[in-house]
LUMVO-159434 format. One line per 4 residues: for each residue x, y, z of C-alpha. Coordinates in pm, 1 decimal, decimal comma, padded with zeros to 6 digits. Layout:
X/Y/Z  ...
//
This chain:
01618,2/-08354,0/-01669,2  01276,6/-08435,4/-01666,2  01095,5/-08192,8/-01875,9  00921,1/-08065,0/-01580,0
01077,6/-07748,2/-01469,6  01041,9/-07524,1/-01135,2  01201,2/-07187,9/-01038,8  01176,1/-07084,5/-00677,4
01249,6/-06696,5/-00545,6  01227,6/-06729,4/-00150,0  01242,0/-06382,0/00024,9  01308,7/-06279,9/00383,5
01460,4/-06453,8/00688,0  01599,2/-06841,2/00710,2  01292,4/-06929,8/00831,9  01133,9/-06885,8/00527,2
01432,8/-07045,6/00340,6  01342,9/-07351,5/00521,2  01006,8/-07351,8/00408,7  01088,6/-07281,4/00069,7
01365,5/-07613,3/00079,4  01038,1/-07813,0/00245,3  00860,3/-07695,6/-00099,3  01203,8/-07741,0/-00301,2
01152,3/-08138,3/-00169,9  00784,8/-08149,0/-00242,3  00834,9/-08009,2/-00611,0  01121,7/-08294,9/-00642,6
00900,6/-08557,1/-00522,6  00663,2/-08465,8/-00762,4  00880,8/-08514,5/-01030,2  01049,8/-08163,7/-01091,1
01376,7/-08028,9/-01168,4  01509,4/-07731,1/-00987,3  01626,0/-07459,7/-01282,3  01790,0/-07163,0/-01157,7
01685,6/-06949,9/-01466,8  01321,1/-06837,1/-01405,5  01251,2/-06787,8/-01770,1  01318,1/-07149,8/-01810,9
01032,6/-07264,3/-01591,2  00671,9/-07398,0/-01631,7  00594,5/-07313,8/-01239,8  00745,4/-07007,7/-01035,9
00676,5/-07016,4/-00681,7  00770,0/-06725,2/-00470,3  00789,5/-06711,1/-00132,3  00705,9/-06387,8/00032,0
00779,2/-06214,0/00369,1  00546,8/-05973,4/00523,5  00737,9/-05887,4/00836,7  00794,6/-05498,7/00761,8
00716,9/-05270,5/00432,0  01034,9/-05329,5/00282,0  00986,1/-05672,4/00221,1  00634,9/-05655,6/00136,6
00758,1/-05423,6/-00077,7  01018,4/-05690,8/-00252,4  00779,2/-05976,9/-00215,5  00519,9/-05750,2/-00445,9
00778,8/-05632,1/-00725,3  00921,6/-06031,9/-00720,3  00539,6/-06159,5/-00801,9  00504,2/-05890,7/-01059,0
00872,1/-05986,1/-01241,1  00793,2/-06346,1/-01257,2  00438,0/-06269,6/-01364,0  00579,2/-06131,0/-01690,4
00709,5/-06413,9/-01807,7  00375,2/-06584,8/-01853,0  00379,8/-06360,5/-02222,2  00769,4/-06364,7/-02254,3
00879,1/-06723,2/-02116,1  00737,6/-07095,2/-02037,8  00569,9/-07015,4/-01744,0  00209,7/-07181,5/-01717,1
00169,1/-07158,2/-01327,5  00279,4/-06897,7/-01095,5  00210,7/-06964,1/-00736,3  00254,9/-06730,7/-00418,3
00345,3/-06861,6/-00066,3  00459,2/-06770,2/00262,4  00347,6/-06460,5/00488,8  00232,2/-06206,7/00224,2
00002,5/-06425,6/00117,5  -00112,5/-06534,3/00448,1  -00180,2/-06171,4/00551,0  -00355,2/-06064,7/00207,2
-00468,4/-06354,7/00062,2  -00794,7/-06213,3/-00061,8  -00639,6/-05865,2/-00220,8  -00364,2/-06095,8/-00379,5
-00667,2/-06302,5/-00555,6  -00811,6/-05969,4/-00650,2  -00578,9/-05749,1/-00774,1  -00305,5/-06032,5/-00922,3
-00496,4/-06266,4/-01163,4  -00177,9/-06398,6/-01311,8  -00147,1/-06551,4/-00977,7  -00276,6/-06890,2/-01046,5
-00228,7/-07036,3/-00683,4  -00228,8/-06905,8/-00316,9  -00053,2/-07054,9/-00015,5  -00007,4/-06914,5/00351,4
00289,6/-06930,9/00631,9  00188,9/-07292,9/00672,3  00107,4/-07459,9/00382,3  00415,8/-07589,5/00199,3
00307,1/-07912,1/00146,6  00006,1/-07845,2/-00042,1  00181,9/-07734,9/-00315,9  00198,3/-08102,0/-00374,9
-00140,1/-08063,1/-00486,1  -00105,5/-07775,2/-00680,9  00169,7/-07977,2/-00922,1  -00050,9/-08246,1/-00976,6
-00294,5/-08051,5/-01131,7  -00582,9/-08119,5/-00860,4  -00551,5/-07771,9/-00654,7  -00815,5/-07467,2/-00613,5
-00651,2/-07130,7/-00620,4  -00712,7/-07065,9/-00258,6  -00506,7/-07262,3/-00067,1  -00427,4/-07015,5/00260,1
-00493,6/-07259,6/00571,9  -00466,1/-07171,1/00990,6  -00141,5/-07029,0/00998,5  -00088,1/-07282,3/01343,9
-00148,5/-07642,5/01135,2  00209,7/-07721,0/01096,1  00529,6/-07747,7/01217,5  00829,7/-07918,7/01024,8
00880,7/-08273,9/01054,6  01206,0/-08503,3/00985,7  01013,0/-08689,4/00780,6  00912,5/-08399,8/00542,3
01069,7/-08417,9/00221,6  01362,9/-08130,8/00219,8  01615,0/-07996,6/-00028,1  01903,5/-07759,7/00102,1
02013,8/-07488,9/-00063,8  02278,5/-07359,7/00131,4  02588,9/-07439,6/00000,5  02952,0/-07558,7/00164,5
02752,2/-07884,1/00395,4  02577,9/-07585,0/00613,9  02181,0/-07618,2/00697,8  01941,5/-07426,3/00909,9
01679,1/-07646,6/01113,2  01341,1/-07494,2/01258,3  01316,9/-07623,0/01612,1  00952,6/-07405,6/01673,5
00689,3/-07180,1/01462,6  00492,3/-06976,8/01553,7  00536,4/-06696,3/01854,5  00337,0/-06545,2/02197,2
00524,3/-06249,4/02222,1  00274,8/-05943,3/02218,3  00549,1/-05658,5/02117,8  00386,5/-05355,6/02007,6
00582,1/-05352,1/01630,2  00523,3/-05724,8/01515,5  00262,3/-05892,3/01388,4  00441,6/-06235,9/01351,4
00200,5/-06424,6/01586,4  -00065,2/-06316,2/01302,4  00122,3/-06447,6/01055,0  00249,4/-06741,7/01201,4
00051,9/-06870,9/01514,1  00135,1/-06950,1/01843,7  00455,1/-07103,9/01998,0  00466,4/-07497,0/01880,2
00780,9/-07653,7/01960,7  00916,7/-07971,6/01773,2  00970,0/-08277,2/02009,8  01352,4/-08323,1/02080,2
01351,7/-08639,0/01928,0  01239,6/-08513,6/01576,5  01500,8/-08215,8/01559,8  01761,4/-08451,7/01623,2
01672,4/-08766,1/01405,6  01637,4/-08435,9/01119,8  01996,3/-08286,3/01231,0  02094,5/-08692,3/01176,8
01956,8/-08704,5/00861,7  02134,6/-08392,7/00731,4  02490,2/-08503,3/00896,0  02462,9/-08843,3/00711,4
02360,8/-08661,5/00361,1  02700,4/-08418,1/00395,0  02617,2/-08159,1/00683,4  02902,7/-08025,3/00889,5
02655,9/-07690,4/01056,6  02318,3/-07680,4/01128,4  02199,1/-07369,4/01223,0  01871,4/-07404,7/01489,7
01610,8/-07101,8/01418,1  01252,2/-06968,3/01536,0  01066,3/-06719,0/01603,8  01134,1/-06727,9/01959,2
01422,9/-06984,6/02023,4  01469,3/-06914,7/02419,7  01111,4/-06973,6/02487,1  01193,6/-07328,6/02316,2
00969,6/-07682,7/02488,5  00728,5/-07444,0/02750,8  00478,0/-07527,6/02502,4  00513,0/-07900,1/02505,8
00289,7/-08143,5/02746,8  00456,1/-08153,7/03059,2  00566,5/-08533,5/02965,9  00693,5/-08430,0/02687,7
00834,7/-08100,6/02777,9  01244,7/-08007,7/02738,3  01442,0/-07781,4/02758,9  01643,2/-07556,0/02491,8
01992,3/-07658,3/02689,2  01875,0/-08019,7/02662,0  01802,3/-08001,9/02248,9  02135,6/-07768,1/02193,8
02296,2/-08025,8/02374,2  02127,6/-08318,0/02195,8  02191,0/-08193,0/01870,8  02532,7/-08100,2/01920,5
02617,0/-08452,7/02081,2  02540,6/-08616,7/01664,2  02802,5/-08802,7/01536,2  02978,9/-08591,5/01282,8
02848,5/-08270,5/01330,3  03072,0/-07972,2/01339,7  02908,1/-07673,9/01458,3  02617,2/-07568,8/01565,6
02489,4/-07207,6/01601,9  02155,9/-07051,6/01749,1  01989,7/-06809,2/01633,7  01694,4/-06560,2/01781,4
01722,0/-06580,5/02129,7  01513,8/-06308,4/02301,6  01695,9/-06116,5/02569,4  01480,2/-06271,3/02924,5
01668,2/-06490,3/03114,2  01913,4/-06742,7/02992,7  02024,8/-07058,2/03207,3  02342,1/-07106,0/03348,6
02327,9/-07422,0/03166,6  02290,6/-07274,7/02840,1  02566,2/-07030,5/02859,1  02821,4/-07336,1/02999,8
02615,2/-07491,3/02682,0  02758,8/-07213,8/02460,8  03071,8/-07134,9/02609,3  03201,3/-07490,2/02666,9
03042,3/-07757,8/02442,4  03354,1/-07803,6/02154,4  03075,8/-07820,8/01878,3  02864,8/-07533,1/02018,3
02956,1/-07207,9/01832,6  03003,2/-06924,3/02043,6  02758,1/-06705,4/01896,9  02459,0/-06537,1/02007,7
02210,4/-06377,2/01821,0  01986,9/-06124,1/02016,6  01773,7/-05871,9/01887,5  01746,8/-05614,3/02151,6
01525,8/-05387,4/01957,6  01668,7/-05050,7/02183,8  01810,9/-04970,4/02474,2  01605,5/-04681,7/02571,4
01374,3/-04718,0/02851,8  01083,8/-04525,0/02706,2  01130,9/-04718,0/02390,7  01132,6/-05102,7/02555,3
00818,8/-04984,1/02696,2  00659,9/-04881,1/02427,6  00745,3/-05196,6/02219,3  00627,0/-05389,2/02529,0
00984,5/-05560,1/02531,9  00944,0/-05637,9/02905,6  01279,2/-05473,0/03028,1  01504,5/-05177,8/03036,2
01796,6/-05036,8/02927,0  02017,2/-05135,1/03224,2  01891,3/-05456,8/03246,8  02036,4/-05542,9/02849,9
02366,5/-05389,0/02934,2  02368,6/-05611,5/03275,1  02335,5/-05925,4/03028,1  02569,3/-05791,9/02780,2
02815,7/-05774,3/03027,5  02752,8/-06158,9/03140,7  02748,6/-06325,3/02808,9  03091,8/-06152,0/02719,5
03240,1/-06262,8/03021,2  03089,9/-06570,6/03083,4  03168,0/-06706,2/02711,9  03486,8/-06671,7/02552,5
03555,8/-06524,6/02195,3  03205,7/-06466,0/02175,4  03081,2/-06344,9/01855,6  02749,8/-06082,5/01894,2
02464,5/-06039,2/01647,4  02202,8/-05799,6/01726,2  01930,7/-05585,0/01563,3  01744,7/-05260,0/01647,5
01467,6/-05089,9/01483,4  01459,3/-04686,1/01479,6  01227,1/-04437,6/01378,2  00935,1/-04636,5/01616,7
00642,0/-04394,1/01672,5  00743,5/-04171,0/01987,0  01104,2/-04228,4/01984,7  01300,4/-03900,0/02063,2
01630,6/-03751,4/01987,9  01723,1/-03806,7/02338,2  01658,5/-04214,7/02307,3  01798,8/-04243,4/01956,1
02113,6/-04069,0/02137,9  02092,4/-04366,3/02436,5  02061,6/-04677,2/02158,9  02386,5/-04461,9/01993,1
02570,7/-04456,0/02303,5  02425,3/-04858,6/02387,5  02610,2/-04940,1/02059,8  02943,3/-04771,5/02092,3
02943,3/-04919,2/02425,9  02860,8/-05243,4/02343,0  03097,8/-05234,2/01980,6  02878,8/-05575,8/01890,8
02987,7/-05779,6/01636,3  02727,6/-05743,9/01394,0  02452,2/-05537,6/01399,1  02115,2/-05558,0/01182,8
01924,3/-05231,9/01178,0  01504,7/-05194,6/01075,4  01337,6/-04906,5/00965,1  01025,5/-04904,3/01143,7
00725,5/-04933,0/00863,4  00382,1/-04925,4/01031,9  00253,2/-05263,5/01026,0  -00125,3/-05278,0/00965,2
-00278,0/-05462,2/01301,9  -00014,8/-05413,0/01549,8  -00010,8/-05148,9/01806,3  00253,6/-04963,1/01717,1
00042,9/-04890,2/01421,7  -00192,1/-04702,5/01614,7  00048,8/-04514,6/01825,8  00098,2/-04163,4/01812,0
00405,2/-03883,5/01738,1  00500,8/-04057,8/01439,0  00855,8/-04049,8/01362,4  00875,6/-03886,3/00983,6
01050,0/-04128,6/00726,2  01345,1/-03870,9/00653,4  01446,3/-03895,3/01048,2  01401,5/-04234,4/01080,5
01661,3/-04286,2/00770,2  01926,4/-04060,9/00916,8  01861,3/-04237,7/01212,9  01965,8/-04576,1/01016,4
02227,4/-04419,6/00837,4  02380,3/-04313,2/01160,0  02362,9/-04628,0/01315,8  02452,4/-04819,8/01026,4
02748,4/-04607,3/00963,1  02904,9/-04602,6/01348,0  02876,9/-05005,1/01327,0  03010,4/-05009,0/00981,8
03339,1/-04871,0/01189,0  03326,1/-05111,3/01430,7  03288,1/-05430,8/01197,4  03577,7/-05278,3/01057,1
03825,6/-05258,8/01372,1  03687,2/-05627,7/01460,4  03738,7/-05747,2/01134,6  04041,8/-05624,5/01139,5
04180,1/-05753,3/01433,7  04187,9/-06072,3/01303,1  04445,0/-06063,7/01056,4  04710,9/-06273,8/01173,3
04468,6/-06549,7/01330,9  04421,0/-06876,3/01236,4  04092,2/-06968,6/01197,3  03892,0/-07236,2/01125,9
03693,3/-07187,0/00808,0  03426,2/-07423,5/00652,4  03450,1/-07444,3/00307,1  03147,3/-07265,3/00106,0
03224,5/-07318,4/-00247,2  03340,9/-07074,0/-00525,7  03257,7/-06738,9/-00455,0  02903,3/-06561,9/-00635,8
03088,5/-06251,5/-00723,6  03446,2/-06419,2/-00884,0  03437,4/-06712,8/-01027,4  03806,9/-06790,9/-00966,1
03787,2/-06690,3/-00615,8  03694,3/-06991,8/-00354,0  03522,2/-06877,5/00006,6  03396,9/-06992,5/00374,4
03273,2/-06850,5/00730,2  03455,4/-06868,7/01068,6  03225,5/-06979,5/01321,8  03175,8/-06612,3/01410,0
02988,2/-06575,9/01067,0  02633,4/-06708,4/01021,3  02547,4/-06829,7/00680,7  02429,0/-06549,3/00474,0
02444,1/-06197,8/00676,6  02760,4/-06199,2/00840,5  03003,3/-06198,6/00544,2  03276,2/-06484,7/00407,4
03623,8/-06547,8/00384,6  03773,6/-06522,1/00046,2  04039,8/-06854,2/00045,7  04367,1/-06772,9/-00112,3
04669,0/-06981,6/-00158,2  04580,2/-07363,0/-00254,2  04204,6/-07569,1/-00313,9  03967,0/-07684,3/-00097,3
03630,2/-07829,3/-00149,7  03292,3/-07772,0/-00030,3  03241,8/-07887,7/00286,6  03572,8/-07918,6/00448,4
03691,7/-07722,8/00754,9  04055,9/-07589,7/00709,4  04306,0/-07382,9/00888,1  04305,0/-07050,8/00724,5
04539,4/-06750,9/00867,2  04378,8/-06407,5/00781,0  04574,3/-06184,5/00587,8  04342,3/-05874,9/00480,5
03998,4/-05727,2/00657,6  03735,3/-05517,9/00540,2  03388,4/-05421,6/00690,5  03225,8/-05730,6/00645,4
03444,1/-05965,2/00465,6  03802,8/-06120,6/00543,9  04084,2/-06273,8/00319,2  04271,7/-06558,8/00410,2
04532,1/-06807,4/00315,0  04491,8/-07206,0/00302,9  04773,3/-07323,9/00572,6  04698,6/-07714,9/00551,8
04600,5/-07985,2/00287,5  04278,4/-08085,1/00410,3  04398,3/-08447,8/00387,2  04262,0/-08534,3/00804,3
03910,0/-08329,9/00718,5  03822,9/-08432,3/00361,4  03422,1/-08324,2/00299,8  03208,1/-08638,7/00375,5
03066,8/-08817,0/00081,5  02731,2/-08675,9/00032,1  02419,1/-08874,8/-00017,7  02192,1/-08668,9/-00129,5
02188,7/-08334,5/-00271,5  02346,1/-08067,9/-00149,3  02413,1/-07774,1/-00368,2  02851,7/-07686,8/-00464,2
02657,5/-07375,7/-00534,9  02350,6/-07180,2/-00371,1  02046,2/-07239,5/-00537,6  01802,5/-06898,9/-00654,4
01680,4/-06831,7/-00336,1  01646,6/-06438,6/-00336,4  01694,0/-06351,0/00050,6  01628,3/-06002,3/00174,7
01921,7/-05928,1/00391,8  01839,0/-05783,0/00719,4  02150,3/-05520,4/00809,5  02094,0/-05338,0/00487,6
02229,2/-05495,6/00249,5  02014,8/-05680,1/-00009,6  02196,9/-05971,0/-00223,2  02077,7/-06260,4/-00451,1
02182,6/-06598,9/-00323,1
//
């Protein structure tokens, strides 16, 4: 190693992990080594969400825990990124002086300047001045040859709840040329999924000059079409209308995964209003009903927020009944926290926070069952699994995804009955199901889909990246 030592703790979505693995390449460029002990560190850089309270909340208590170990450790810089710090950068400078540098939502590449010594504390730019690049210097940290790429920042959605535009800017779309010479990049260093994310994937290329302007069928297609890739998954597409060609995209292409992730939000009328979602109830079950049948074996990710100021009894009963309906595959479910700015905040007929929890342990609880029944009619499938590594909780235990589980919040597959090695895709036959997480055995030798040789460096195992799991339940990675 080379003496120089950084510790990163990245907190909320995949978005953010992106931006902390665009810092993660900065910090190696600069001459550091990734340590995944924080008490072994000179510089701790944490990367905060500020979506909702309970990440704020996470993102506060993470800044305070590394801050200790300025007395107790190494530590001689401690620097805060991402949305938190975007949102409050001036009562962060106040009221954490152990904080020695602040960056925003968009700023990952000054921390160049911050490990070179020639930095001010105050580093929080215009959240809109950058978007991701191919030729920004990157370091995964997903494990198993799997890597998210950000096609767009930024958002012009006005729902009532979110203040992500705030934090982020406006809708800026990368040119289709630059996701795919990135999605190259990572297939030639070892990458068999790449997982395409934004704020607002369907509204993907309406932003670009009309010369220049695709769209998201045309970069899913693109990017699916590289030489070597295995999968590819997308991920945040709001529920407005969706091409013919994308769905033939999604149900068809052999390297497209068919999986959709949707946050609907509700299904109540009254509610969709209120969060200025832009339709109704009857209108999400209509394209419920269309994706299922127009895309086989399709695997279902949504997320709801209850507890939003004015919603009733009667419209937590309708999102129950849209649910058991529905029996999704996964589900991700929000508390609503009132989010300083937005318009929800101002809103009135509060919902109290003890309702609003048995409202998410309801929901929580009825989806809980049906994970379980889809989980577990799997067993006796094969399935194809891509190879993750050895698994975090037993060290003796190897694990991978299906393509109906996205790295990170949709569970793993526990490998049983011979090796395999990070990277490779293998038959697997399921043999045991539980709410989240599958068993399976090893039915071939991997000898026609060895893992390609990796150029540069791609974790066997995840590096510290805390992420703050969005269908309640919270795990270090």
């Amino acid at each position: 190693m080379s003496g120089k030592k950084i510790h990163f703790v990245s907190l909320g979505c995949p978005k953010n992990r992106v931006d902390s693995e665009v810092m993660l390449g900065v910090a190696r460029r600069a001459g550091y080594d990734h340590v995944p002990a924080p008490e072994d560190a000179e510089v701790i850089v944490v990367n905060t969400c500020g979506f909702i309270g309970e990440a704020k909340k996470e993102s506060i208590d993470a800044i305070f825990e590394m801050a200790k170990l300025k007395d107790e450790g190494h530590l001689q810089k401690l620097v805060v990124a991402g949305c938190l710090s975007q949102r409050h950068p001036t009562e962060i400078a106040d009221e954490m002086p152990e904080v020695d540098h602040i960056l925003g939502s968009s700023d990952m590449l000054k921390l160049e300047q911050v490990l070179t010594g020639k930095a001010e504390r105050m580093l929080v730019g215009n959240p809109a001045d950058w978007v991701i690049r191919a030729s920004d210097p990157r370091t995964i940290s997903t494990p198993g040859g799997s890597a998210y790429v950000k096609i767009a920042e930024g958002c012009n959605r006005t729902c009532s709840f979110c203040v992500i535009p705030q934090l982020r800017g406006g809708q800026r779309s990368r040119p289709v040329a630059d996701v795919v010479a990135e999605v190259e990049q990572l297939v030639a260093a070892g990458v068999r999924e790449v997982n395409l994310v934004s704020q607002d994937t369907i509204a993907y290329g309406r932003d670009l000059p009309a010369d220049a302007r695709s769209t998201l069928a045309e970069l899913v297609r693109r990017v699916a079409d590289v030489p070597g890739l295995h999968w590819a998954r997308l991920f945040y597409l709001y529920p407005e209308t969706i091409t013919d060609e994308l769905v033939e995209l999604i149900a068809q292409h052999p390297r497209v995964v068919p999986y959709i992730d949707m946050p609907l939000q509700h299904a109540a009328d009254g509610m969709l209003r209120r969060m200025r979602r832009g339709h109704g109830g009857e209108r999400l079950r209509k394209l419920v009903t269309r994706l299922r049948s127009d895309i086989p074996d399709l695997t279902f990710r949504t997320a709801f927020i209850v507890g939003h100021p004015g919603e009733t009894d009667e419209e937590f009963k309708d999102l129950v009944d849209f649910v058991t309906w529905a029996e999704f595959d996964r589900v991700g479910v929000f508390r609503y926290s009132d989010e300083e700015s937005s318009r929800s905040a101002d809103m009135p007929d509060k919902v109290t926070a003890r309702v609003a929890s048995n409202r998410y342990r309801k929901l929580m609880s009825l989806q809980r069952r049906i994970a379980h029944k889809k989980n577990s009619a799997l067993i006796g499938r094969e399935l194809e699994v891509l190879v993750e590594g050895t698994s975090d909780e037993h060290e003796f235990v190897q694990m991978g995804r299906h393509r109906g589980q996205a790295p990170d919040i949709d569970g793993q597959v526990y490998l049983s009955g011979g090796e395999a090695r990070p990277g490779e895709i293998r038959r697997v036959r399921i043999t045991q199901a539980s709410d989240y997480d599958l068993v399976g055995e090893l039915l071939d030798e991997g000898a026609e889909d060895h893992a390609p040789t990796l150029t540069v460096d791609l974790p066997k195992k995840r590096i510290s990246l805390r992420v703050l799991q969005t269908d309640g339940r919270t795990m270090a990675t």
